[in-house]
ChimeraX commands (.cxc) that place a marker at each C-alpha (Angstrom):
marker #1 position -195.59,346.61,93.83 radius 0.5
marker #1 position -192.92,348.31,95.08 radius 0.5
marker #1 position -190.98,351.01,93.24 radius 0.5
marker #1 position -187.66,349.96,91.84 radius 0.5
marker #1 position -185.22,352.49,91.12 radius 0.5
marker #1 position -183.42,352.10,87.80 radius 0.5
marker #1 position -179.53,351.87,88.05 radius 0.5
marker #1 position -177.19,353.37,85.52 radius 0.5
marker #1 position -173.50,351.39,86.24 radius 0.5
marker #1 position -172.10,354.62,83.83 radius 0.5
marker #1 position -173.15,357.28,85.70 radius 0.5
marker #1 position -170.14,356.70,87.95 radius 0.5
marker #1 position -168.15,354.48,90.34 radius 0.5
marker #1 position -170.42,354.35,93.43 radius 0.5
marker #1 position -173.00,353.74,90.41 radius 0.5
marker #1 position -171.74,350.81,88.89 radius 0.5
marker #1 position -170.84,349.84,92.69 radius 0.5
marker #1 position -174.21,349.77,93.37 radius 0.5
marker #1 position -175.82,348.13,89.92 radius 0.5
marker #1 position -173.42,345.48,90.43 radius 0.5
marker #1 position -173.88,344.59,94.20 radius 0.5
marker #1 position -177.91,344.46,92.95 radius 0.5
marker #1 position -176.71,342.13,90.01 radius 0.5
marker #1 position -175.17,339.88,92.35 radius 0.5
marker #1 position -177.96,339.93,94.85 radius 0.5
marker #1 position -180.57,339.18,93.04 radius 0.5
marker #1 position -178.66,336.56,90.40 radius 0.5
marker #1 position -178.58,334.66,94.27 radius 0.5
marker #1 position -182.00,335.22,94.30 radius 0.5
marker #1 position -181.96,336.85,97.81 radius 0.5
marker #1 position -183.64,340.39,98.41 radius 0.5
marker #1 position -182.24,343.62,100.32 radius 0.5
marker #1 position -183.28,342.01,103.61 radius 0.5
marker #1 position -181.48,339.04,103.12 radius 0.5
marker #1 position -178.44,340.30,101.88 radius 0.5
marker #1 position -178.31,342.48,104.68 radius 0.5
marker #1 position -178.95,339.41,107.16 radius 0.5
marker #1 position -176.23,337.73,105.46 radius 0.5
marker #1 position -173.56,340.86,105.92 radius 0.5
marker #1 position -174.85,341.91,109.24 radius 0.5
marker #1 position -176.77,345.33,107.95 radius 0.5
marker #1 position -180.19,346.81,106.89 radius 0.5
marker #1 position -181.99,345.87,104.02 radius 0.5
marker #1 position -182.58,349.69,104.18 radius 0.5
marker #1 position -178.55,349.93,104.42 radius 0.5
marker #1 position -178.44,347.08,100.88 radius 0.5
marker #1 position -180.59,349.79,99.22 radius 0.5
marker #1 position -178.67,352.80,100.25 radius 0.5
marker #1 position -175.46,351.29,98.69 radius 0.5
marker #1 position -177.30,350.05,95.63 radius 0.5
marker #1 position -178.92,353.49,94.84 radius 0.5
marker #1 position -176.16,355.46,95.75 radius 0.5
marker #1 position -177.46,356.95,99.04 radius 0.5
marker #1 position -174.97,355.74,101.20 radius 0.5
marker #1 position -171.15,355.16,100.52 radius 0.5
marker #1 position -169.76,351.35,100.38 radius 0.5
marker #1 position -166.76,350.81,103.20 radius 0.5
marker #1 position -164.13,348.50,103.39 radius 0.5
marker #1 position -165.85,346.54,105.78 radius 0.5
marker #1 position -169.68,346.41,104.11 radius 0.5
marker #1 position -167.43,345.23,101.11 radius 0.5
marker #1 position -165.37,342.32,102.65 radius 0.5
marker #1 position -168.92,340.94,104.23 radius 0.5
marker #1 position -170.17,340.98,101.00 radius 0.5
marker #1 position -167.31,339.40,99.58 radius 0.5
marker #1 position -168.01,336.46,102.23 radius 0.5
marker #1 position -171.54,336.26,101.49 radius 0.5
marker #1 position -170.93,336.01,98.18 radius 0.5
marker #1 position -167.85,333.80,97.97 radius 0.5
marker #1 position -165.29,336.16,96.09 radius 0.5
marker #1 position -162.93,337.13,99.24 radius 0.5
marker #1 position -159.26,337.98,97.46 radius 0.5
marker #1 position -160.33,337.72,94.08 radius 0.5
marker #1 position -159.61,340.42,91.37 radius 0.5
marker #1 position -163.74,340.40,91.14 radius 0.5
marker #1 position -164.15,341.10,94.84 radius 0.5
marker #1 position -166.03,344.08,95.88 radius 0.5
marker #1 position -163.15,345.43,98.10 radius 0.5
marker #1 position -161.00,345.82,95.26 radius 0.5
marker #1 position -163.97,347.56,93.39 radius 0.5
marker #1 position -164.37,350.10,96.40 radius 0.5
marker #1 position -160.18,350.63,96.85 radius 0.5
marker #1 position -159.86,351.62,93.15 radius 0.5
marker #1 position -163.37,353.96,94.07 radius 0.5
marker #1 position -161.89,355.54,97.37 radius 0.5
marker #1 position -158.45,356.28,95.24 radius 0.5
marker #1 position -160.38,357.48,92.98 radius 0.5
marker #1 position -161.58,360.60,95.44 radius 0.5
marker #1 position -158.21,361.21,96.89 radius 0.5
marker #1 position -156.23,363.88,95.88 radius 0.5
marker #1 position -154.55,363.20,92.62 radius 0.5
marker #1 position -151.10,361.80,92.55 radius 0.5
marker #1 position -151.68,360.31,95.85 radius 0.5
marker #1 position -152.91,356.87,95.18 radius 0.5
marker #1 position -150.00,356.03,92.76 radius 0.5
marker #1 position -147.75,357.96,95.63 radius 0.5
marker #1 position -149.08,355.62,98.03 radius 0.5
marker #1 position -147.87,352.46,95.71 radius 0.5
marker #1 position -144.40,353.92,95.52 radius 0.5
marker #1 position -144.40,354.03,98.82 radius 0.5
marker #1 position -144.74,350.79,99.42 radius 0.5
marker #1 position -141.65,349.67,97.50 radius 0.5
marker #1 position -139.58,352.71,98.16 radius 0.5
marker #1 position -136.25,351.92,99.64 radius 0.5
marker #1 position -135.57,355.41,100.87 radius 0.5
marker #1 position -138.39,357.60,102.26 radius 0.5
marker #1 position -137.71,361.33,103.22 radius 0.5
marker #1 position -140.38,363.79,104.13 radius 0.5
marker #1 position -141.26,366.81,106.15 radius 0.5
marker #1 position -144.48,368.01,107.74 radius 0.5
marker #1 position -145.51,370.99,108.98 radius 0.5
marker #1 position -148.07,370.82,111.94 radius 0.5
marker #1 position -149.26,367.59,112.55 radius 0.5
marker #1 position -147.23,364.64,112.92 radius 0.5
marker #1 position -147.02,362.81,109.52 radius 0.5
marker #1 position -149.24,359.86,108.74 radius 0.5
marker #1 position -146.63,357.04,108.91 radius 0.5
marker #1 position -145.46,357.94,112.36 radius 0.5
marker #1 position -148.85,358.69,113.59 radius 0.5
marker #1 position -150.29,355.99,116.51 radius 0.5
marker #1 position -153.81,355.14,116.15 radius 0.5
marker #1 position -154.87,357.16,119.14 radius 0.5
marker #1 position -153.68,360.32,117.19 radius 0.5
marker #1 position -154.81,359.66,113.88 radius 0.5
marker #1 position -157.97,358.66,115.26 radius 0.5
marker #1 position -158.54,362.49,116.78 radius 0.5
marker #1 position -157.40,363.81,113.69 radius 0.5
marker #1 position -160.37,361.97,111.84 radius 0.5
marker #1 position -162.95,362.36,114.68 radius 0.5
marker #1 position -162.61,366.42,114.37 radius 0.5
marker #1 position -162.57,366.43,110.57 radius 0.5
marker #1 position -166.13,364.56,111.41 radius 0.5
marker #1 position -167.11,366.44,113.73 radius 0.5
marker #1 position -166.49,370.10,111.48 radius 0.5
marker #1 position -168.54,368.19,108.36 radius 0.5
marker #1 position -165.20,367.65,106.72 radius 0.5
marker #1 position -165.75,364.12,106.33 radius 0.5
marker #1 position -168.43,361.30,107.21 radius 0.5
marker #1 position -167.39,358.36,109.52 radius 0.5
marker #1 position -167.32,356.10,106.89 radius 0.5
marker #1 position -165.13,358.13,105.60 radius 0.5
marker #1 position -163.01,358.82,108.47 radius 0.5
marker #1 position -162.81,354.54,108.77 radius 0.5
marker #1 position -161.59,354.30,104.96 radius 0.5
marker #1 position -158.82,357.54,105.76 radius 0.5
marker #1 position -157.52,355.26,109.04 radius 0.5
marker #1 position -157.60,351.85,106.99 radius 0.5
marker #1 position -155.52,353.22,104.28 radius 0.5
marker #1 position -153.04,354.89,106.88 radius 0.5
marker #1 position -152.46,350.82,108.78 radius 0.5
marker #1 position -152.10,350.02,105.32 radius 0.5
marker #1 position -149.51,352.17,104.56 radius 0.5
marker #1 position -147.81,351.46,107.73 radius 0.5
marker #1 position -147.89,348.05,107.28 radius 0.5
marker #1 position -146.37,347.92,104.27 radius 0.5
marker #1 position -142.72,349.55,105.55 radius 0.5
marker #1 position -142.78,346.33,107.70 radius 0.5
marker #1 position -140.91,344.10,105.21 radius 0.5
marker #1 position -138.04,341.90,105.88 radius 0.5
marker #1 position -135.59,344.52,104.35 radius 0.5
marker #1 position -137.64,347.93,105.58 radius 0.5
marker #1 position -136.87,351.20,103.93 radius 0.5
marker #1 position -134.40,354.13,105.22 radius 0.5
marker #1 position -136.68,356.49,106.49 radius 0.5
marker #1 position -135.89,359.96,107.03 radius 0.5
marker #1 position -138.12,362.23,108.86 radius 0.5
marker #1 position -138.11,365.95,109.55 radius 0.5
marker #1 position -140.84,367.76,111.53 radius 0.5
marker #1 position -141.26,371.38,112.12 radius 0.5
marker #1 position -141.27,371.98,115.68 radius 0.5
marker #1 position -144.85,372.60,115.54 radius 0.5
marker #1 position -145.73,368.93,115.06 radius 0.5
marker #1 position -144.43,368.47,118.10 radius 0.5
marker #1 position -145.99,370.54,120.07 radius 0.5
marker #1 position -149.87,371.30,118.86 radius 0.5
marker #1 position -151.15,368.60,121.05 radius 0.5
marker #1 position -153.64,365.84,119.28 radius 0.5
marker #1 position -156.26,363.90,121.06 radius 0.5
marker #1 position -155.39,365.06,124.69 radius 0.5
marker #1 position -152.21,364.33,127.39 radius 0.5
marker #1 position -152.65,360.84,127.03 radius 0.5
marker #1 position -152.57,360.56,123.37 radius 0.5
marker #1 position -150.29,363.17,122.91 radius 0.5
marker #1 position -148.05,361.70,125.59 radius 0.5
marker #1 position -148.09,358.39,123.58 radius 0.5
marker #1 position -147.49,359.85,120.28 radius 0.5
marker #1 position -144.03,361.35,121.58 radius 0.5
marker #1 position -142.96,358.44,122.77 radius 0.5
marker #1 position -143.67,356.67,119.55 radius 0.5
marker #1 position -141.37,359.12,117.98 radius 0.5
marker #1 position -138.64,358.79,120.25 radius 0.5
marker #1 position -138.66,354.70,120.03 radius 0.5
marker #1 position -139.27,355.39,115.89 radius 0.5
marker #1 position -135.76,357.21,116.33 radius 0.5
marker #1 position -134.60,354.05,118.07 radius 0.5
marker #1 position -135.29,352.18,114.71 radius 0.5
marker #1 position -131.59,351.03,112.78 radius 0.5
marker #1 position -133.77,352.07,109.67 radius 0.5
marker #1 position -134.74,355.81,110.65 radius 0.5
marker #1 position -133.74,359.12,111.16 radius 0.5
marker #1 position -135.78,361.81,113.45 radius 0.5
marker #1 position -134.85,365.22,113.38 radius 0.5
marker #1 position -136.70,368.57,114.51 radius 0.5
marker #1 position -136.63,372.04,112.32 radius 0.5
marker #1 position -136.84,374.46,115.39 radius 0.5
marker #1 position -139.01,377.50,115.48 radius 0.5
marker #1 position -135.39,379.30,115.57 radius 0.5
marker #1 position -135.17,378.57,111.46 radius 0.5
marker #1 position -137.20,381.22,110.96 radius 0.5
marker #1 position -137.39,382.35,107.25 radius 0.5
marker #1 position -134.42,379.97,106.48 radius 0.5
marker #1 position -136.69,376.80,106.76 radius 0.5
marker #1 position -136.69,375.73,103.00 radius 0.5
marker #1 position -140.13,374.37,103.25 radius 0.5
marker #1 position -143.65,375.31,104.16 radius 0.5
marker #1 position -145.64,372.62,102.99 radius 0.5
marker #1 position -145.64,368.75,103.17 radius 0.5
marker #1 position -142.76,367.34,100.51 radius 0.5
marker #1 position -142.56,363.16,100.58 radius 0.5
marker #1 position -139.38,362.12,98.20 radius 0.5
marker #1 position -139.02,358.76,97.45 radius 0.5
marker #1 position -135.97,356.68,96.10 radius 0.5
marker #1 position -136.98,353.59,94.29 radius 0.5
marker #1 position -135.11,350.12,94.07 radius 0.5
marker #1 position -133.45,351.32,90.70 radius 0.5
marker #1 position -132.66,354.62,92.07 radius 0.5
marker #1 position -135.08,356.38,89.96 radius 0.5
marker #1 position -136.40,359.04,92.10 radius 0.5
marker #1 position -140.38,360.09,93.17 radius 0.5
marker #1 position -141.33,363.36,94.33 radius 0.5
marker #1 position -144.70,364.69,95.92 radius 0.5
marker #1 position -145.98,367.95,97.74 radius 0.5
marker #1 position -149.92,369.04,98.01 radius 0.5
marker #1 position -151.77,371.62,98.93 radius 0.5
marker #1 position -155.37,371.56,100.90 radius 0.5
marker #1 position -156.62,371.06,97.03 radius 0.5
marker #1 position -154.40,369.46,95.04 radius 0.5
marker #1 position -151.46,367.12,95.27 radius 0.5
marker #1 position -148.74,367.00,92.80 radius 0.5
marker #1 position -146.50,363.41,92.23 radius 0.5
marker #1 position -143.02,363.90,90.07 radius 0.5
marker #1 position -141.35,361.15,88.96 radius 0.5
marker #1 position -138.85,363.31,86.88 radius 0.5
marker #1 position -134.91,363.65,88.44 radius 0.5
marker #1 position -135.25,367.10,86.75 radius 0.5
marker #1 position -138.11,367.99,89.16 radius 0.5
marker #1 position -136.56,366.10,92.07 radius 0.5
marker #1 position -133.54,367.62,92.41 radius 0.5
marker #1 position -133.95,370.83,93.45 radius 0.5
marker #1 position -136.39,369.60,96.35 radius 0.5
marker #1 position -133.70,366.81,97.35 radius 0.5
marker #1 position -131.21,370.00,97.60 radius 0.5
marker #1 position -133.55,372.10,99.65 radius 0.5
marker #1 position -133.72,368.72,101.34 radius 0.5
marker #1 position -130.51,368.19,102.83 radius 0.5
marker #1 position -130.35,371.94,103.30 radius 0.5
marker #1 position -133.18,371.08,106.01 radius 0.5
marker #1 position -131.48,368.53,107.34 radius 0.5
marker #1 position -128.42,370.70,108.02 radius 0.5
marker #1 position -129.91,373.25,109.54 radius 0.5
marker #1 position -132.00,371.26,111.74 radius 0.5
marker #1 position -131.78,369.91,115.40 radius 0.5
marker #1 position -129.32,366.40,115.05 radius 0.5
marker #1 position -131.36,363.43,116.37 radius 0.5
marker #1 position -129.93,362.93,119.51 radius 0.5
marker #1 position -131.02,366.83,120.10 radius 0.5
marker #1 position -134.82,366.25,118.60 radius 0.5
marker #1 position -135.07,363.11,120.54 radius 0.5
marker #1 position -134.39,365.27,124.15 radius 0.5
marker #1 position -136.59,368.00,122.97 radius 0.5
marker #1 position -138.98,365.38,122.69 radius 0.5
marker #1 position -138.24,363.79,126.02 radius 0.5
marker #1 position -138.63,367.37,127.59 radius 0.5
marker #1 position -141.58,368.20,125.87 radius 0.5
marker #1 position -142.95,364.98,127.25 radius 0.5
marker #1 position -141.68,365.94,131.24 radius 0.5
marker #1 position -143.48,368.98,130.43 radius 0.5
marker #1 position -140.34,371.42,130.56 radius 0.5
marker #1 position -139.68,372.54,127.40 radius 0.5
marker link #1:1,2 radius 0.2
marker link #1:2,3 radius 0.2
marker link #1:3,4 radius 0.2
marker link #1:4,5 radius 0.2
marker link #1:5,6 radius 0.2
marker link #1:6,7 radius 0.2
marker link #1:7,8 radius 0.2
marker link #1:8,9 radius 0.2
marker link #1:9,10 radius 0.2
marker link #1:10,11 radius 0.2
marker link #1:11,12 radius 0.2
marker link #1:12,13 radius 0.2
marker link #1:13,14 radius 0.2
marker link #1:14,15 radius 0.2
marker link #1:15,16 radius 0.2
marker link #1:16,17 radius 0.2
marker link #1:17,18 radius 0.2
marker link #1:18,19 radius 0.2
marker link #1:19,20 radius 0.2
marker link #1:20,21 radius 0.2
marker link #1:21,22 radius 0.2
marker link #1:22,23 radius 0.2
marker link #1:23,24 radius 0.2
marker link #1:24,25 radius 0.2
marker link #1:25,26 radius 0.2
marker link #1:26,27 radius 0.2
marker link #1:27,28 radius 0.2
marker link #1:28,29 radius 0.2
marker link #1:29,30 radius 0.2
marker link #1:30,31 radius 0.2
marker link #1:31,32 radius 0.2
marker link #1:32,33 radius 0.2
marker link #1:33,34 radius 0.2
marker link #1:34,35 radius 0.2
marker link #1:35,36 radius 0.2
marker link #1:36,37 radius 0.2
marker link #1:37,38 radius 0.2
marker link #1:38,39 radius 0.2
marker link #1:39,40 radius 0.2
marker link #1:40,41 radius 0.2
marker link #1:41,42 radius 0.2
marker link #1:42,43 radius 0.2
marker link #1:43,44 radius 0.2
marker link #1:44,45 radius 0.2
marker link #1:45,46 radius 0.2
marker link #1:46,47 radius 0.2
marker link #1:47,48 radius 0.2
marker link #1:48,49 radius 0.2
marker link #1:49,50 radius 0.2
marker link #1:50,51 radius 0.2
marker link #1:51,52 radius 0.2
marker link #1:52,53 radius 0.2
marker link #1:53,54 radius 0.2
marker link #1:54,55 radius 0.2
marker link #1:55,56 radius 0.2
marker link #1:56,57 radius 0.2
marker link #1:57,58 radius 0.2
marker link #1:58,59 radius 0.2
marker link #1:59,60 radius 0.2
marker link #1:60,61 radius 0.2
marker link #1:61,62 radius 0.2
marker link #1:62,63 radius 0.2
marker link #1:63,64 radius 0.2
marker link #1:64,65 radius 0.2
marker link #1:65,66 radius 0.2
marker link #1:66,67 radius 0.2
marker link #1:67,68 radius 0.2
marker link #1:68,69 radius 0.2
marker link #1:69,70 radius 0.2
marker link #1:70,71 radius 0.2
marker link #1:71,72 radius 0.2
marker link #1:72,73 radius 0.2
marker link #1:73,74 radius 0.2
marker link #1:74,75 radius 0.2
marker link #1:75,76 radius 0.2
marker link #1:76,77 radius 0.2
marker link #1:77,78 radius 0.2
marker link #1:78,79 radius 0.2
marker link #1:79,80 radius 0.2
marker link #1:80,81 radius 0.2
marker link #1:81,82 radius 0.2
marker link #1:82,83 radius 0.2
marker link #1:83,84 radius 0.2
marker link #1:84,85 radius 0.2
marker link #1:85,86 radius 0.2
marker link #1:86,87 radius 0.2
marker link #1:87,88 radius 0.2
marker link #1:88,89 radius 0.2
marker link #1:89,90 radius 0.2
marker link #1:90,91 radius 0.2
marker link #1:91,92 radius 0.2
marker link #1:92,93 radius 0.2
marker link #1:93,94 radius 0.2
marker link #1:94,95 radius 0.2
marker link #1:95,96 radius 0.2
marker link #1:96,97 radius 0.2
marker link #1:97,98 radius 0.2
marker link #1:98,99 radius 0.2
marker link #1:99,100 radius 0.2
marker link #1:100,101 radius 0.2
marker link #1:101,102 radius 0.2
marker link #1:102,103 radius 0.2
marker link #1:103,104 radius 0.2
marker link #1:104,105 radius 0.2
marker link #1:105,106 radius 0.2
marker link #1:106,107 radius 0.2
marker link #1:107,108 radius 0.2
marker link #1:108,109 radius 0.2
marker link #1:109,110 radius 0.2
marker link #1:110,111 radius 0.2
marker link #1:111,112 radius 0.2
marker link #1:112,113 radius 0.2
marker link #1:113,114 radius 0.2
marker link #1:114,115 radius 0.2
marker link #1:115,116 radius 0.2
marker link #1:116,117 radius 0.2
marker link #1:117,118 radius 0.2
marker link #1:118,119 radius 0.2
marker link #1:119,120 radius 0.2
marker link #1:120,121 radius 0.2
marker link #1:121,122 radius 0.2
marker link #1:122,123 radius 0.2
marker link #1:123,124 radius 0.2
marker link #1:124,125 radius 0.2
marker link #1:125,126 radius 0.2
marker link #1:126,127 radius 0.2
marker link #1:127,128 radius 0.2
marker link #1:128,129 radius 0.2
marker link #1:129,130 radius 0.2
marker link #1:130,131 radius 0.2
marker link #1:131,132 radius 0.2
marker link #1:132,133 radius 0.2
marker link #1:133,134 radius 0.2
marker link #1:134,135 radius 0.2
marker link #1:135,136 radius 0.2
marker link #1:136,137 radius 0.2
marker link #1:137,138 radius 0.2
marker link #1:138,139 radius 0.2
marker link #1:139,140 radius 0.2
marker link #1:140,141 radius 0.2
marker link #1:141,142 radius 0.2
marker link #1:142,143 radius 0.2
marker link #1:143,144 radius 0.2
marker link #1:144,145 radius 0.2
marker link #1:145,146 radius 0.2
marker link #1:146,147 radius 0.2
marker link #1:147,148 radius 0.2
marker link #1:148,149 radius 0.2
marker link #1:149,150 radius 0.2
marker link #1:150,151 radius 0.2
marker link #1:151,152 radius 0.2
marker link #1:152,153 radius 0.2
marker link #1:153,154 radius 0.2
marker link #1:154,155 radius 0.2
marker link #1:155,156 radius 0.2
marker link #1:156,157 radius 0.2
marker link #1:157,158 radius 0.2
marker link #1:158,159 radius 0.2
marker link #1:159,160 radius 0.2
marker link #1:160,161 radius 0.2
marker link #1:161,162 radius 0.2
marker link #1:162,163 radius 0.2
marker link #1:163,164 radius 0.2
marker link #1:164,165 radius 0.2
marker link #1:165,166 radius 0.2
marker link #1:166,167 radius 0.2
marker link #1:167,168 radius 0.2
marker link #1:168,169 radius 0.2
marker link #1:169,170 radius 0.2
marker link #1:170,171 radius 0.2
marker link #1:171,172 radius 0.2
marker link #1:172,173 radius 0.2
marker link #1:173,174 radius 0.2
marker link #1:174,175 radius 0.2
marker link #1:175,176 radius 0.2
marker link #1:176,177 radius 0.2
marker link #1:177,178 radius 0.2
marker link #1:178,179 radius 0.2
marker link #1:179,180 radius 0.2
marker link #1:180,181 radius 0.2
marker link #1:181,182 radius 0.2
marker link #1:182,183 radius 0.2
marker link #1:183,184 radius 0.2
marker link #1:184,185 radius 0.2
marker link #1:185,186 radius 0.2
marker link #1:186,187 radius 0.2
marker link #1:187,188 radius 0.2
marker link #1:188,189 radius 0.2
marker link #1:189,190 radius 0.2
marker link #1:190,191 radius 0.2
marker link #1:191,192 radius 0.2
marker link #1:192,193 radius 0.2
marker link #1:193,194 radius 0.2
marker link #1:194,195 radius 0.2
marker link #1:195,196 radius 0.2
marker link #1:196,197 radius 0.2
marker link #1:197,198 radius 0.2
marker link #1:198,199 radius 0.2
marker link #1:199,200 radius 0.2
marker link #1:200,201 radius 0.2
marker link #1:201,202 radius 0.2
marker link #1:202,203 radius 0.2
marker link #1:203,204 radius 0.2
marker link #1:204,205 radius 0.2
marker link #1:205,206 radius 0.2
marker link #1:206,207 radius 0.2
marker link #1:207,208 radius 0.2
marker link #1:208,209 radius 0.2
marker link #1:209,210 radius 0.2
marker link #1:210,211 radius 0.2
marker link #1:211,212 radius 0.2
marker link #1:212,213 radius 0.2
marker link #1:213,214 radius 0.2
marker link #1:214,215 radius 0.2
marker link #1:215,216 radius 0.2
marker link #1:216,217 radius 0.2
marker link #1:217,218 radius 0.2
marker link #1:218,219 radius 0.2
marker link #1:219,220 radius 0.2
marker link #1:220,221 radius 0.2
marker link #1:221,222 radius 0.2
marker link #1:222,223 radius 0.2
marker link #1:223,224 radius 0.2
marker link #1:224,225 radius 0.2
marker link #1:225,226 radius 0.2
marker link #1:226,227 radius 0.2
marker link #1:227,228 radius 0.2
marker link #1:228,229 radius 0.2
marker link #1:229,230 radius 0.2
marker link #1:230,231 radius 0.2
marker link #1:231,232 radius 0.2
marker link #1:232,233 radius 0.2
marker link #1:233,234 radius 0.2
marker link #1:234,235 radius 0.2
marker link #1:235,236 radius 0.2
marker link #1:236,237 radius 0.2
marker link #1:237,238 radius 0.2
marker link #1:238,239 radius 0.2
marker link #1:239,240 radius 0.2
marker link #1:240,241 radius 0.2
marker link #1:241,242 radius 0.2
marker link #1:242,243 radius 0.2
marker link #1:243,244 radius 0.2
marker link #1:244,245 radius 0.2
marker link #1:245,246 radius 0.2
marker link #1:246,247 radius 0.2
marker link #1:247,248 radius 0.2
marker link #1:248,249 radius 0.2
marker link #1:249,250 radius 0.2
marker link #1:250,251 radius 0.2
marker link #1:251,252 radius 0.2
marker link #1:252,253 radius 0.2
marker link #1:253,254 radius 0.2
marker link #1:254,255 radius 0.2
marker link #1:255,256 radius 0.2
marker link #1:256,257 radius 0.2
marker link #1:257,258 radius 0.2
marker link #1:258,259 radius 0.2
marker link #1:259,260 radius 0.2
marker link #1:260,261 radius 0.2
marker link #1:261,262 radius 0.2
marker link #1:262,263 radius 0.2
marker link #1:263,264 radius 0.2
marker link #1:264,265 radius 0.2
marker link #1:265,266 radius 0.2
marker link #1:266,267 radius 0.2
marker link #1:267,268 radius 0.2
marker link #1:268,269 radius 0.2
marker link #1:269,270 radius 0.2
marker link #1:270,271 radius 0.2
marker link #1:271,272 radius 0.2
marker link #1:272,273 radius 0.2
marker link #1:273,274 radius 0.2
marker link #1:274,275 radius 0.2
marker link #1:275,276 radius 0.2
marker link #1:276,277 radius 0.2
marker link #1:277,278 radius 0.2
marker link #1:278,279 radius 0.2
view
């Protein structure tokens, strides 16, 4: 007789993950094989999840959903594994995320690389391969990190989108991301993001020097009853405010920025230059 592993659903998320995707496999009476001929994986793969060896995705989760007949529901396993995966992000961020996606007025700045929400897949997509590639992440985890960044995207598509305001240090600009082509592509996504009646691209030139207010990531958020949202992280740690006490003195640093920056219609031709390769 084969060995079977006990489960213990409290030792964790991934743990009660996996006790309950056994539950529901065998209350079907259908073994590891057959699940996984059902989803379109390993029986090897069914175990993996079950015992914890191998991390659920988005997409082993909807299959199983399918399989099992709970797509959408609040029992589904892809609502099971988005409350696990926010539970592994840095903290602050999930709940940051959900503002987000009500905000009526985004600002942020970004020092680097350019910031999630205007990022094309292309570039996001070499971001993720490298952090693979080093051992950051695993690709599973790389494909969760680029799902929740279309999610995010999509949801500033609404029939009344947000003001969003967007600073980048000249830097984002010009590390280039994924090679010419991609690179190439992600400018030009700027420029037509500038375009937008809803947006505002500007550049913080090198020029700022020690006058550049910021020199890490800040995201501030204004929500439909004007209460306000704040958050800045580290490598580590990430930090959301939701008190105007907190807020303020990041919304004045803020606008500082903004003053001392390149206008749009100046960011938007160092962009174009950058892009003719003469700047």
């Amino acid at each position: 007789m084969v060995n079977r592993k006990e489960l213990n659903p409290d030792a964790g998320p991934a743990a009660a993950y996996g006790a309950r995707l056994r539950s529901a496999r065998e209350a079907r009476g259908w073994n590891q094989d057959e699940l996984g001929a059902r989803i379109g994986y390993s029986g090897r793969h069914i175990s993996g999840v079950e015992t914890q060896h191998k991390p659920p995705t988005r997409r082993f989760s909807l299959a199983v959903d399918a399989a099992l007949g709970i797509e959408g529901t609040d029992d589904s396993f892809e609502r099971e594994w988005r409350e696990m995966r926010h539970g592994v992000l840095l903290q602050g961020f999930p709940e940051y995320v959900r503002l987000e996606g009500r905000a009526v007025e985004i600002k942020f700045f970004e020092v680097g690389v350019i910031p999630g929400l205007l990022q094309t897949a292309a570039y996001a997509q070499a971001l993720d391969a490298s952090a693979v590639a080093r051992g950051a992440i695993t690709s599973d985890q790389a494909e969760e990190r680029f799902s929740l960044l279309l999610d995010r995207q999509t949801a500033l598509k609404r029939p009344v989108p947000p003001l969003i305001v967007a600073v980048l240090d000249e830097s984002c600009v010009r590390r280039p991301v994924g090679g010419p082509a991609a690179m190439d592509a992600q400018l030009q996504h700027l420029i037509d993001f500038a375009d937008q009646p809803n947006t505002m691209l500007q550049l913080a030139p090198y020029s700022l020097g020690e006058h550049r207010p910021f020199n890490r990531a800040v995201n501030l958020l204004t929500l439909p009853d004007r209460s306000v949202a704040s958050y800045v992280e580290s490598e580590t740690r990430g930090h959301l405010d939701r008190e105007l006490a907190s807020a303020v003195p990041l919304m004045r640093d803020y606008h500082q920025l903004q003053a001392l920056s390149l206008s749009q219609t100046a960011s938007v031709d160092t962009i174009h230059q950058l892009r003719k390769g003469t700047s």
